[in-house]
VEXKE-365910 format. One record per atom (N, C-alpha, C): y, x, z. Coordinates in steps of 0.2 Angstrom, whole numbers, plus 5000, padded with zeros to 4 digits. Atoms other than C-alpha are relative to their C-alpha. Example, Ala and Ser with C-alpha at 12.3 -4.5 7.8 and 13.67 -1.06 7.14 Angstrom:
% residues 2
499450045000
497850625039
500650045000
499449964999
499550685036
500549965003
% end
This chain:
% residues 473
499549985005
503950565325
499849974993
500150045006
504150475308
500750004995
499549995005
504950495291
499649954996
500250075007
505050355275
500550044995
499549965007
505750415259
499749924995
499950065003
506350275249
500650024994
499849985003
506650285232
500349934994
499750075004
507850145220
500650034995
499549975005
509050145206
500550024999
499450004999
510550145216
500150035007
500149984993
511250205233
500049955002
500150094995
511550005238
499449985000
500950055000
509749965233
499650045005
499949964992
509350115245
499949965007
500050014995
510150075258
499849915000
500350074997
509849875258
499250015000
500850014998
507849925257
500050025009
500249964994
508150035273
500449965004
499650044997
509349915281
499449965003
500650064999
507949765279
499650025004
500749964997
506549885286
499950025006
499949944994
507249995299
500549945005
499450004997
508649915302
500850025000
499549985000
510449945305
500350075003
500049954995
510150095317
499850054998
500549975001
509050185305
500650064998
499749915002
509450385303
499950024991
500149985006
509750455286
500050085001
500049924997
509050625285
500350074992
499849995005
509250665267
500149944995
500050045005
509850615250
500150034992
499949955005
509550675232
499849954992
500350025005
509350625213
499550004998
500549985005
507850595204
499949984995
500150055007
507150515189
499849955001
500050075000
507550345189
500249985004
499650014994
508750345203
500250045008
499949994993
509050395221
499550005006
500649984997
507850475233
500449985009
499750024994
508350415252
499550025006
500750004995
507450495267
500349995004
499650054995
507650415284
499550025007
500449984996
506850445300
499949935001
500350064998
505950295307
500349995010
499649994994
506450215325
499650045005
500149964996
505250305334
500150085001
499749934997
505850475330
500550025001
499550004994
507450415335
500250005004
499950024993
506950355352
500050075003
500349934997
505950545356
500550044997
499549925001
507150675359
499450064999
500449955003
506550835353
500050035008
500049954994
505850965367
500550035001
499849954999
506851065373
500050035007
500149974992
507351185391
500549965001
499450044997
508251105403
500650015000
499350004999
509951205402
500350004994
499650035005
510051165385
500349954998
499450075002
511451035379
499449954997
500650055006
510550865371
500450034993
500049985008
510450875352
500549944998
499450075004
511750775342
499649964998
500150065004
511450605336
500250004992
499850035006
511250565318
500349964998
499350075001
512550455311
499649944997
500450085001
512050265312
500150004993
500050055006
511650165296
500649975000
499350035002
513150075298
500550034999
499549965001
514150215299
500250024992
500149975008
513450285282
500149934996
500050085007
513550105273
500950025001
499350005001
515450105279
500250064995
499649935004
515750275272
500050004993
500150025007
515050215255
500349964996
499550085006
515950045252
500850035000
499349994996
517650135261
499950064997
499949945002
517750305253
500650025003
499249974998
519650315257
500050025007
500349984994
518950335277
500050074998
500049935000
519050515282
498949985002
500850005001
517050555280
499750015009
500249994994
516150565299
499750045000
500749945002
514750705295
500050014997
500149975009
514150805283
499649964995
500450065004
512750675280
500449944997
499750075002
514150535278
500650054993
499649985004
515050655267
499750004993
500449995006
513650695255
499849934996
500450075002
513050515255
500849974995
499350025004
515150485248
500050024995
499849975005
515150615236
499149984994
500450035003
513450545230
500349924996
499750065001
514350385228
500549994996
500050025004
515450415221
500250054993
500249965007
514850535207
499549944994
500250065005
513850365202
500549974997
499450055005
515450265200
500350054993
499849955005
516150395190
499650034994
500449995005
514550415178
500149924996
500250065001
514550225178
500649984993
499250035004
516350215169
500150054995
500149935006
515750375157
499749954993
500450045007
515350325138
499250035002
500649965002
513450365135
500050074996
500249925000
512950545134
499650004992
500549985006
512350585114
499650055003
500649964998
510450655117
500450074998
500049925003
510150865113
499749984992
500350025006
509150785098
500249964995
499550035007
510650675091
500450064999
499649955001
511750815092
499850064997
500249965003
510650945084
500049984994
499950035006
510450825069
500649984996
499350025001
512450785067
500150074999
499949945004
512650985067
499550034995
500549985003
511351015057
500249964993
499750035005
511950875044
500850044998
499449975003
513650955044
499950074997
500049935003
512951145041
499849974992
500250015007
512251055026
500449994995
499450035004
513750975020
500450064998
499449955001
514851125021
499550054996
500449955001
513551245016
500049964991
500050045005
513351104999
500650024996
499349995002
515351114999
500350084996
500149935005
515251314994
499750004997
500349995007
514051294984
500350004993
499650035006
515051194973
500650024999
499649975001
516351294976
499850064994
500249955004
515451434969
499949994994
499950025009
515051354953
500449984995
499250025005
516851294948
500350085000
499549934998
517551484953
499550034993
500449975008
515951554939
500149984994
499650045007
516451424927
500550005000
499449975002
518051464928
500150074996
499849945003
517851624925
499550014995
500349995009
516551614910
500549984997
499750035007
517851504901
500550054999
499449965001
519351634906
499650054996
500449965006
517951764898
500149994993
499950035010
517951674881
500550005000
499349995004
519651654880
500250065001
500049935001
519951814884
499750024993
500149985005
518851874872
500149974991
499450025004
519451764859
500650024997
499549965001
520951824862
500250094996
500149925007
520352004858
499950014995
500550025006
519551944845
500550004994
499550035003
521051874838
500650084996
499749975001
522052014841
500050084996
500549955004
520852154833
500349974992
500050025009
521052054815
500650015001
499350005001
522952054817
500050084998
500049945001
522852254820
499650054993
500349955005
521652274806
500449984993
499350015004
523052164795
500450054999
499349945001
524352274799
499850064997
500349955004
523352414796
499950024992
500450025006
522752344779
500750024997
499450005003
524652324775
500350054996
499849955006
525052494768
499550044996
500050015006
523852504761
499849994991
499850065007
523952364749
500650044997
499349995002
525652464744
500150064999
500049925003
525152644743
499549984993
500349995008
524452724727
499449994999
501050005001
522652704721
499750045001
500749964999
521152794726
500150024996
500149965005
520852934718
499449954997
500550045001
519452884706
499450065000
500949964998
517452934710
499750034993
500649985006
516553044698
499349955001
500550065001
515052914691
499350015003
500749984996
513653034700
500349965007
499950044993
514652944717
500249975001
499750074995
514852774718
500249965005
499950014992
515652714732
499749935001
500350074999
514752604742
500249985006
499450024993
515752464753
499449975006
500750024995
514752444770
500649935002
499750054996
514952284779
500749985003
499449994997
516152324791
500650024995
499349995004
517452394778
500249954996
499850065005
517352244766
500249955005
499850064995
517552114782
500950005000
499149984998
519552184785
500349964993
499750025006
519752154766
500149924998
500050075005
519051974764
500549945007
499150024997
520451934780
500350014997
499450005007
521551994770
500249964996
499950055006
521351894757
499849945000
500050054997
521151744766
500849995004
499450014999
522851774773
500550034996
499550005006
523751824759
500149924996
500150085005
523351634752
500549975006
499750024997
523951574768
500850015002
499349985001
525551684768
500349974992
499750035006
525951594751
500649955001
499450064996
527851524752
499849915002
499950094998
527251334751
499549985002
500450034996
525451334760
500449965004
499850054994
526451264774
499949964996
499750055002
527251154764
499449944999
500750055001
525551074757
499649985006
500250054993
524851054772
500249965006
499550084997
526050954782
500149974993
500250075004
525650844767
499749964999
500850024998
523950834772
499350024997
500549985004
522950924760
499450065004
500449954997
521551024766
500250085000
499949945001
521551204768
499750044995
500449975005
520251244756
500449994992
499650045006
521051134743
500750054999
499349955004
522751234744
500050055000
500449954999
522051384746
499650014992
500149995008
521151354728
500449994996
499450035007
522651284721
500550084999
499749944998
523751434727
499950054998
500349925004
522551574721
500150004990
499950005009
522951504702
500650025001
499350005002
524751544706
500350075004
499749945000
526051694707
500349985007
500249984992
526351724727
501150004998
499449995002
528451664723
500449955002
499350074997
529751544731
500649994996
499650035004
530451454719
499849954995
500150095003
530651274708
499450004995
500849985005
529351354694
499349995002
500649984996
528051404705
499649925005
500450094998
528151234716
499949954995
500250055004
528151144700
499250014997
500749974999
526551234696
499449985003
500550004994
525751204711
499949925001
500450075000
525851004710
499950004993
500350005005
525451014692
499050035001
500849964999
523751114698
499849945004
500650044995
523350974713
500149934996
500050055004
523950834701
499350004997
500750005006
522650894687
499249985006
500250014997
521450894701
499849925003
500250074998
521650724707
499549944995
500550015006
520250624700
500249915000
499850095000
520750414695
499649984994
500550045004
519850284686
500350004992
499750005007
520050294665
500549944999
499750075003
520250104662
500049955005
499850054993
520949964676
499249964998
500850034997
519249884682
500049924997
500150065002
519949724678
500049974995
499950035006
520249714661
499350014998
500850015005
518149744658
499749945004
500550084999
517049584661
499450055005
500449954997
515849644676
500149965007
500250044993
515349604694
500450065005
499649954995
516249724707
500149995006
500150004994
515749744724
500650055004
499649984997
516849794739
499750045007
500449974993
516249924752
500650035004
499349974997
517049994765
499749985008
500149984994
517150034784
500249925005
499550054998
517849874797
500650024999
499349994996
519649854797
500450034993
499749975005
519749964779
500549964995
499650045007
520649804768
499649964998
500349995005
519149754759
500249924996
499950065002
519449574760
500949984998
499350025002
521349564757
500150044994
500050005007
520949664742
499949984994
500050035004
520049564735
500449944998
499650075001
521349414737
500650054997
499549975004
522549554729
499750004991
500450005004
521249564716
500149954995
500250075003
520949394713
500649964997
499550075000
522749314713
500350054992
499850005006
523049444699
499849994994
500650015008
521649414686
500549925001
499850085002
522049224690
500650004997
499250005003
524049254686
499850054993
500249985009
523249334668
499549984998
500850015005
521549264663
500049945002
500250084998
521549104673
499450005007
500750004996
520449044688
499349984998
500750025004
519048964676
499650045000
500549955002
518349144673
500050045007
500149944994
518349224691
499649975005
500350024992
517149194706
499950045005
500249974996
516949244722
499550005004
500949994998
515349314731
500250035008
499949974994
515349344749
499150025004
500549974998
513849444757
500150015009
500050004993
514649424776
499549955002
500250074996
513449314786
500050035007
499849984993
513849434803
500649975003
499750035000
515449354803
500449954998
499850075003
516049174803
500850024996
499350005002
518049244800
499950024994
500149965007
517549354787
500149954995
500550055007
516749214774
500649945001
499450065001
518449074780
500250044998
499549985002
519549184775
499849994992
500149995008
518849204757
499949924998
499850085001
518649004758
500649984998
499450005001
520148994759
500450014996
499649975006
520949094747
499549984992
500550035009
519449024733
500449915000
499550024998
520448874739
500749974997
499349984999
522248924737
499850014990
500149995006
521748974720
499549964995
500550055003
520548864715
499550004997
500649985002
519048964712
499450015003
500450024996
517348944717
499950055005
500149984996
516649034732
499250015001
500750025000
514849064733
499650045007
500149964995
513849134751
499450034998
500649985001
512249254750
499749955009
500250004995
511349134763
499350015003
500550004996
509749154775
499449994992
500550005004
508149184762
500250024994
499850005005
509349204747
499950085000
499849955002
509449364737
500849984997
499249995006
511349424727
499749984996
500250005009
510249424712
499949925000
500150085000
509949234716
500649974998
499250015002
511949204718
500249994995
499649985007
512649304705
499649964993
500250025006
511449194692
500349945000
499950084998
512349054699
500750004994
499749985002
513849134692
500050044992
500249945005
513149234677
500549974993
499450035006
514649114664
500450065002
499549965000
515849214672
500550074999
499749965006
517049354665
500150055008
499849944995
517449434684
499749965005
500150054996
516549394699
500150085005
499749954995
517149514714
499749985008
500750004993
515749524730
500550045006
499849994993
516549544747
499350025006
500649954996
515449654759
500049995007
499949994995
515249644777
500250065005
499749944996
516149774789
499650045003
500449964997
514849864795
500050065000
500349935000
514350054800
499350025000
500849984999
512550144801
499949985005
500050024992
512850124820
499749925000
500350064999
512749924819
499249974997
500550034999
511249814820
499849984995
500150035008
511449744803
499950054994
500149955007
511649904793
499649994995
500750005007
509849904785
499849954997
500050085005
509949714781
500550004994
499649985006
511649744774
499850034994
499949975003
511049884765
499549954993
500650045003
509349784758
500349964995
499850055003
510549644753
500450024993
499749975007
511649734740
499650034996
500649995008
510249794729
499949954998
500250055003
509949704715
499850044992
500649975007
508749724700
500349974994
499950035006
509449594687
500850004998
499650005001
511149624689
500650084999
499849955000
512249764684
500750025003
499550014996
513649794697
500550095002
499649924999
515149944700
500149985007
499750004991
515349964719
500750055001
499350004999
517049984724
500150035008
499850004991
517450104742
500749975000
499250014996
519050034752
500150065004
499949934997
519850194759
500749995005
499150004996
521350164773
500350074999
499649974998
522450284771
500250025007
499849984994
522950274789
499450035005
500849964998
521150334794
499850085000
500049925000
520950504800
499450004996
500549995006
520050614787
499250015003
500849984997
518350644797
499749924999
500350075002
518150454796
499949974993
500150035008
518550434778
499550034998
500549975002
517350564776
499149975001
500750025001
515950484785
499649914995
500250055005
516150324777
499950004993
500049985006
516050404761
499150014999
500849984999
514350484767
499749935003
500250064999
513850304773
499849974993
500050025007
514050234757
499850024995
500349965006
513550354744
499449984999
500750025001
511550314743
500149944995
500050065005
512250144734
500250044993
499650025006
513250224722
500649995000
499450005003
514950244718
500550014995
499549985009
516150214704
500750015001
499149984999
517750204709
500549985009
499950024996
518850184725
500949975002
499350034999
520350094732
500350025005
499849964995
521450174742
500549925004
499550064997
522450054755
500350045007
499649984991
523750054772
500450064996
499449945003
524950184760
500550015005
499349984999
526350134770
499950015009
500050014996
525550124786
499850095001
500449944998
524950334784
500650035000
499549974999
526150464788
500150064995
500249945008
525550584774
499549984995
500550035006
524450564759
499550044999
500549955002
523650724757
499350005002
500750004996
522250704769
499549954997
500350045004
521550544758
499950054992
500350015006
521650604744
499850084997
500549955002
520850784747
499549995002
500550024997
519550674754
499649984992
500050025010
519450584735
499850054995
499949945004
519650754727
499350035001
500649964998
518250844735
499449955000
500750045001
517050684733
500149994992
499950025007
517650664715
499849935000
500350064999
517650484719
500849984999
499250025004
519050414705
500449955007
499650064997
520450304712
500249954996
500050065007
520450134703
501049975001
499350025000
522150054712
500550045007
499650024992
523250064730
500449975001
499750044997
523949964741
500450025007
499349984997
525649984751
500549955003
499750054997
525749834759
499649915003
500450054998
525349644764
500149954997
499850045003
526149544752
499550004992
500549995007
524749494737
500150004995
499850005004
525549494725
500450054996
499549925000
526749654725
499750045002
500249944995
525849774734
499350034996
500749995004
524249804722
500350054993
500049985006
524649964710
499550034997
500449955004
523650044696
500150075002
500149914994
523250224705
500150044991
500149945007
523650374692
500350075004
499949944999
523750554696
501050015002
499550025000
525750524694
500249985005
499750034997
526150404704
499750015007
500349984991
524950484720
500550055001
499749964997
525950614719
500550005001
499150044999
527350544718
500249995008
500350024993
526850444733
500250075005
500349964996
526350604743
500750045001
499249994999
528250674739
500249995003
499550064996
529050534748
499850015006
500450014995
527850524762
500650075004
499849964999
528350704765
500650035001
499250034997
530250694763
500149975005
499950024993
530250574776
499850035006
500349994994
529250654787
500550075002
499749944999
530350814786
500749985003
499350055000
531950704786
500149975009
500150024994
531350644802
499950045006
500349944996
530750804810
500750035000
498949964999
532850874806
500349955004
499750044995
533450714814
499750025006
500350034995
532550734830
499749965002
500750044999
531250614830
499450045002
500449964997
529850624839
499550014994
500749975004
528150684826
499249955003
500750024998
526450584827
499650055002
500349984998
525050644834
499550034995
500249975004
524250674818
500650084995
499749945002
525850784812
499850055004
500049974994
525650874828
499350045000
500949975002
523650904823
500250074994
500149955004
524350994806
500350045001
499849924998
525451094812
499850065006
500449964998
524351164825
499650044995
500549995004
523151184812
500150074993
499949945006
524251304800
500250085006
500449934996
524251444818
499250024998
500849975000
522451444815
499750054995
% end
């Protein structure tokens, strides 16, 4: 008696080992998976030849189903099965075919990693959740409180309101001075912060453009009254305040430099400047002085127009000082210095700045101020430029601003005169002598129109849109 256990990848490879060996007669006695394929045990022919013991009036023992039987029932599956051995051996077979035509099986150890990356993701996803829902609600916090805040000062107005309009306090014997604590004085000095803003023509000044400090001083010199007196009053008070040059710049003999932000005019100034001295004194006695070397356009252009007019041109080049320049020039009656456009921000600032000192010559610096430039910009260019010195400044882009007031409560509050402005692109008409008069004038018109425009339905700039927010506030 003899068994062989035969183990291979497949059940073909199996049975062709035990076909080869045994034979085609050979008994299969079992059949199971293992690792790394299929286990096949088989009787050998000598324990197929010896019948087992048995007593005489026992039946013989059944026969094992041949090798060929079992191969047929593997390649044939659609055959009805012959045994339970030619059954198992089918259902083995085809449990292979059926895995063979399966995708691959993700391990235990990719599949932990895959959920385990997704609790992270999602677990990440609340998180972030969580932090937009708290920042939500801190900001709704603030504006809430804000809000209360807001609403508090309103109730202590109202509050306050009769009694601005009842009788006077008894008065205190001199042994009891009254004494105002903090919190009582605060209601009062709202008060009278909005009393100035209740003034019938605060609005009115400020969609002009003027600041709020500025109408607010002018306001508190004046009786709290709507009508033609009182407005006339109130531009006589911002008139006298506006600050302008005594005597036009051009009628004294001097050097006069041009400062200013990119883009502010400085060079089309000066060819406004230039073609009007020329059309009265001549070009013999005027020169031009240019301190651009950041930009080739800059320095054609003033070629050009010295040119056009037929007067000299001169560059500050590499090595040179101004003070070198201007001695080149020193016959002359007007010579007017073109600056390059610069900010603090650029690269060249501190060369620029190095470059405009000068020891031997006495020079007025001149700011260019655009009008169409929001007031935080005219303001920084002002503080940019101030270290030099300033004498007087040039307002420009008049027709290009939608109000006036916001320049020239920039001017106002820097007490930085105004020598001309400009209200246009034509050089020769568009260049007037600045006078408190004529800004206000100016600032009138601006105003009409814009009101003019605001009854018609048209649409409001972005800048209107800013002031009228700004008188809720």
């Amino acid at each position: 008696m003899g068994m062989k256990r035969y183990v291979a990848a497949n059940m073909q490879a199996a049975l062709k080992q035990i076909r080869d060996e045994l034979g085609a007669d050979a008994s299969i006695l079992s059949t199971q998976k293992v690792d790394g394929g299929v286990e096949v045990i088989c009787a050998t022919e000598d324990m197929v030849r010896k019948p087992r013991p048995s007593a005489p009036q026992e039946t013989r023992p059944q026969q094992a189903p041949s090798f060929q039987s079992t191969l047929d029932a593997a390649v044939a599956p659609e055959r009805p099965p012959v045994s339970s051995l030619s059954q198992a051996l089918l259902a083995a077979e085809n449990e292979r075919r059926q895995a063979a035509r399966q995708e691959p099986v993700i391990s235990d150890t990719e599949t932990d990693r895959v959920l385990a990356e997704a609790r992270r993701e999602e677990q990440a996803r609340r998180e972030q959740e969580a932090r937009q829902r708290t920042q939500e609600q801190a900001q709704q916090q603030q504006e809430m409180s804000a809000m209360r805040e807001e609403l508090k000062q309103l109730r202590d107005l109202i509050r306050e309101l009769p009694l601005k309009s009842a009788s006077a306090a008894p008065v205190q014997s001199a042994a009891e001075p009254q004494k105002a604590s903090p919190v009582q004085s605060a209601p009062a000095k709202v008060t009278a912060v909005s009393q100035k803003r209740r003034h019938p023509f605060y609005k009115r000044l400020r969609l002009m453009g003027f600041g709020g400090e500025l109408v607010q001083k002018w306001l508190s010199q004046l009786a709290p009254e709507n009508n033609d007196l009182v407005w006339q009053q109130a531009l006589e008070t911002l008139s006298r305040d506006l600050p302008v040059a005594e005597r036009e710049p051009l009628a004294d003999k001097g050097i006069f430099m041009m400062l200013g932000a990119p883009g502010a005019g400085k060079t089309t100034t000066i060819a406004k400047l230039a073609t009007r001295y020329v059309m009265q004194y001549g070009a013999e006695r005027l020169a031009l002085v240019t301190t651009d070397r950041y930009r080739l356009a800059g320095s054609r252009q003033l070629q050009t127009l010295g040119q056009l007019l037929k007067v000299d041109v001169l560059s500050v080049g590499v090595g040179e000082t101004l003070d070198d320049v201007l001695d080149k020039v020193a016959d002359r009656s007007l010579v007017l210095v073109d600056t390059a456009g610069l900010s603090p921000s650029d690269e060249g600032w501190q060369d620029q700045l190095d470059t405009l000192n000068c020891e031997r010559h006495r020079i007025s610096r001149c700011l260019v101020l655009p009008a169409s430039s929001q007031g935080n910009v005219l303001k920084a260019s002002l503080r940019a430029w101030a270290p030099l010195g300033l004498d007087f400044s040039i307002l420009t882009k008049l027709d290009e601003a939608w109000a006036l007031g916001e320049i020239l409560s920039v001017v106002t509050q820097a007490e930085c005169p105004v020598a001309y402005f400009t209200d246009g692109q034509q050089i020769s008409a568009n260049l007037h002598r600045a006078s408190q008069r004529n800004l206000v004038g100016r600032t009138l018109e601006k105003w009409r129109a814009a009101e003019g425009a605001n009854e018609s339905g048209q649409q409001i700039t972005g800048d209107q849109r800013k002031v009228r927010q700004d008188l809720v506030v």
